[in-house]
C-alpha positions as CSV (number, residue, x, y, z in Angstrom):
1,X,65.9,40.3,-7.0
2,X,68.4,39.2,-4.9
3,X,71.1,42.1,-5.9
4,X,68.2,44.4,-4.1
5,X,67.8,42.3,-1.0
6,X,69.2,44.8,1.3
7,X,67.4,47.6,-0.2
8,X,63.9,48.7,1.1
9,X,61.1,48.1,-1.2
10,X,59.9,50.5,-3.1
11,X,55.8,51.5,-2.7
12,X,53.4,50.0,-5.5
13,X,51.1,51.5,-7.0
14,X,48.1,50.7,-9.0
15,X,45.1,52.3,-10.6
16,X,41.7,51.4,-9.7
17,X,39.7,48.9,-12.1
18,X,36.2,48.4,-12.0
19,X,35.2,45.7,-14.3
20,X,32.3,44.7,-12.5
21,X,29.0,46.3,-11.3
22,X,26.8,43.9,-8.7
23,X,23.6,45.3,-8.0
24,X,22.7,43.8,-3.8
25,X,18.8,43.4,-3.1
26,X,17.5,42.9,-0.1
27,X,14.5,40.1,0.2
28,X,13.0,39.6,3.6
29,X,11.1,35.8,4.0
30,X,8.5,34.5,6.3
31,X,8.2,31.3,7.0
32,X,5.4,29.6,8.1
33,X,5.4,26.1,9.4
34,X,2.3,24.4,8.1
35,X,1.4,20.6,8.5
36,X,0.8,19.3,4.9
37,X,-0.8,20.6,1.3
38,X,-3.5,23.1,1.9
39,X,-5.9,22.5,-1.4
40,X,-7.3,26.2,-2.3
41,X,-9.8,27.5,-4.2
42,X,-9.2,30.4,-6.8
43,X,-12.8,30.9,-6.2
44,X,-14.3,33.4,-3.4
45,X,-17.8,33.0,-2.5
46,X,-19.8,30.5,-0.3
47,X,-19.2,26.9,-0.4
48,X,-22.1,25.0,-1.4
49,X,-20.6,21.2,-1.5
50,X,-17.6,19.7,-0.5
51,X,-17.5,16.5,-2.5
52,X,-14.9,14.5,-0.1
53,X,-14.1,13.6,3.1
54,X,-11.1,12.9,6.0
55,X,-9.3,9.7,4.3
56,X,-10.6,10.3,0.6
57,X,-7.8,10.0,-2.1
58,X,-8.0,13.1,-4.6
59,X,-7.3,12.4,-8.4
60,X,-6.3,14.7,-10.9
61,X,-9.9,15.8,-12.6
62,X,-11.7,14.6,-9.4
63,X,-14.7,16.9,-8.3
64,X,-13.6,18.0,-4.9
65,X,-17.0,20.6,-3.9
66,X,-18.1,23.2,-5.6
67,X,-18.4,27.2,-4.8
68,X,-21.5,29.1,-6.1
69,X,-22.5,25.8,-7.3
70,X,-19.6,26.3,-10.2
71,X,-17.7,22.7,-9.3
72,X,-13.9,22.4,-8.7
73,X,-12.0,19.8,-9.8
74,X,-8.3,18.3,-9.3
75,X,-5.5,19.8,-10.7
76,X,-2.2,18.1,-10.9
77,X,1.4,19.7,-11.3
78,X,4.5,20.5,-10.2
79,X,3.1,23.9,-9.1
80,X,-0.4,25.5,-9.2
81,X,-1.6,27.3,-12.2
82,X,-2.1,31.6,-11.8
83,X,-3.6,32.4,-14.0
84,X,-6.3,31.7,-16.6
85,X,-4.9,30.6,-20.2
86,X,-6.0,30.7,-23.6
87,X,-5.2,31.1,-27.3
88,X,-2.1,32.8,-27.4
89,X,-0.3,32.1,-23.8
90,X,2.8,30.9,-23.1
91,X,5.1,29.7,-20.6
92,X,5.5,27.4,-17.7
93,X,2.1,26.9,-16.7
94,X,1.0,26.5,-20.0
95,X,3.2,23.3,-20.1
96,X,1.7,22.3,-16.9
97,X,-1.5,22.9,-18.3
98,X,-0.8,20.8,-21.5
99,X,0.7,17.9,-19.4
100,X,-1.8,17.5,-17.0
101,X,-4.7,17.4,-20.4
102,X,-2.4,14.8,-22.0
103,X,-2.4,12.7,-18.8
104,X,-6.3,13.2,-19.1
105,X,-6.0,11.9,-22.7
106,X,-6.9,15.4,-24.2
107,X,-4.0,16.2,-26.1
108,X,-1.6,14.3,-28.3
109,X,0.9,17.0,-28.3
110,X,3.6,17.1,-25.7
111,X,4.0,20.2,-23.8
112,X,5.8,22.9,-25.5
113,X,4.8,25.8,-23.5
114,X,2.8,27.4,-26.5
115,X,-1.2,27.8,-26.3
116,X,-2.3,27.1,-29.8
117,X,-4.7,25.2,-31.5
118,X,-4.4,21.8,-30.4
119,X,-4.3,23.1,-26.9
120,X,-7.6,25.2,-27.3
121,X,-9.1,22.1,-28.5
122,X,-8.3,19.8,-25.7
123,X,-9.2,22.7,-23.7
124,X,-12.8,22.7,-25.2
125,X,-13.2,19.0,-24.6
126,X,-12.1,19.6,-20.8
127,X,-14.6,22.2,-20.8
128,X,-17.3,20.8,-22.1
129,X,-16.7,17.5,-19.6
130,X,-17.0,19.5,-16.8
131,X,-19.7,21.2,-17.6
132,X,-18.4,24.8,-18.6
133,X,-17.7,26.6,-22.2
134,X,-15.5,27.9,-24.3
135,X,-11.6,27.5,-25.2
136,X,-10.2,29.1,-22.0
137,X,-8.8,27.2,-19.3
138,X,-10.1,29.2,-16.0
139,X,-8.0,29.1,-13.2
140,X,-11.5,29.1,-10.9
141,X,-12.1,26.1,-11.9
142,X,-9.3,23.8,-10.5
143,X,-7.7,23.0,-7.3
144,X,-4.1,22.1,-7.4
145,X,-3.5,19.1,-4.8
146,X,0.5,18.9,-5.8
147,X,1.9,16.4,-8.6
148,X,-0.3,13.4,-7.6
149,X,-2.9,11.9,-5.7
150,X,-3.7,13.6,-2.3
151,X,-5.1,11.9,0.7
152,X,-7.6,14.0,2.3
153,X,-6.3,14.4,6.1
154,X,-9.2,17.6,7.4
155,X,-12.4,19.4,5.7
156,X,-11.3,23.2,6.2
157,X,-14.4,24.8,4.2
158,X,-17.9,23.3,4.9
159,X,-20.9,24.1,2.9
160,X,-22.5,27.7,3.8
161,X,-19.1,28.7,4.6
162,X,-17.9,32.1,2.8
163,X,-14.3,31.6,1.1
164,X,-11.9,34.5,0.1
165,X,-9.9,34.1,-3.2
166,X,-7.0,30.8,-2.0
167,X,-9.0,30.1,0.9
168,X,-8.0,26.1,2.1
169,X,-10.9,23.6,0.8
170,X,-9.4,20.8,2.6
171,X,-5.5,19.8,3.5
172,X,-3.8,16.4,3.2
173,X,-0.9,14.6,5.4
């Protein structure tokens, strides 16, 4: 006010408000610099055939080798599946299971994240392509090699060779 110009001002105070509670976490990250897409296996055990070679091109459903003699073939995705999926799963990986059989030409249904019927079904016709059973889709039985084709760059797991659980097959560019 400019009648109180001259005057000192008088101390404010206020009481404390909280109106907000943040919760802090602390995340600690490693990174690791690695040249190009490692292809794993879900699969531990020994390698009996590694179906490609330096300069191949790697499809989605492609055979890439095999471990225990159980073959493993080409996934394709935005990100690897986690898991193994059937009847009654949902969420993102189910949608990237349920694109990648539509691109195969299993499944007329677009991917709505659900496992039902129709996915079981196309599921069973994968299966029994690729020489397995049943209505589950097992994660041991794809590689993922990104969202498209892969070209092979170096052989990481020969035949004979023992593999842990997402030990690299082979790695592109």
């Amino acid at each position: 006010s400019p009648l109180a110009a001259d005057a000192s001002p008088l101390p404010m105070t206020a009481a404390p408000v909280m109106d907000e509670v943040v919760q802090t976490h602390v995340v600690g990250l490693t990174l690791e610099r690695q040249d190009g897409l490692v292809v794993r296996s879900s699969s531990a055990g020994v390698v009996t055939t590694i179906d490609v070679k330096p300069g191949s091109i790697i499809r989605a459903d492609d055979r890439i080798g095999s471990v225990g003699d159980t073959p493993i073939f080409a996934f394709t995705g935005s990100a690897p599946l986690h898991r193994s999926l059937g009847v009654g799963s949902k969420g993102r990986d189910v949608q990237r299971l349920q694109r990648f059989l539509h691109e195969a030409g299993l499944l007329r249904a677009g991917p709505d994240g659900q496992f039902g019927r129709e996915t079981a079904e196309a599921v069973e016709r994968w299966n029994e392509s690729h020489g397995r059973a049943g209505r589950t889709f097992d994660v041991e039985a794809v590689a993922w090699i990104g969202d498209g084709p892969l070209t092979v760059a170096t052989i990481l797991a020969r035949p004979g060779d023992r593999l842990d659980t997402n030990a690299g097959l082979v790695q592109g560019p």
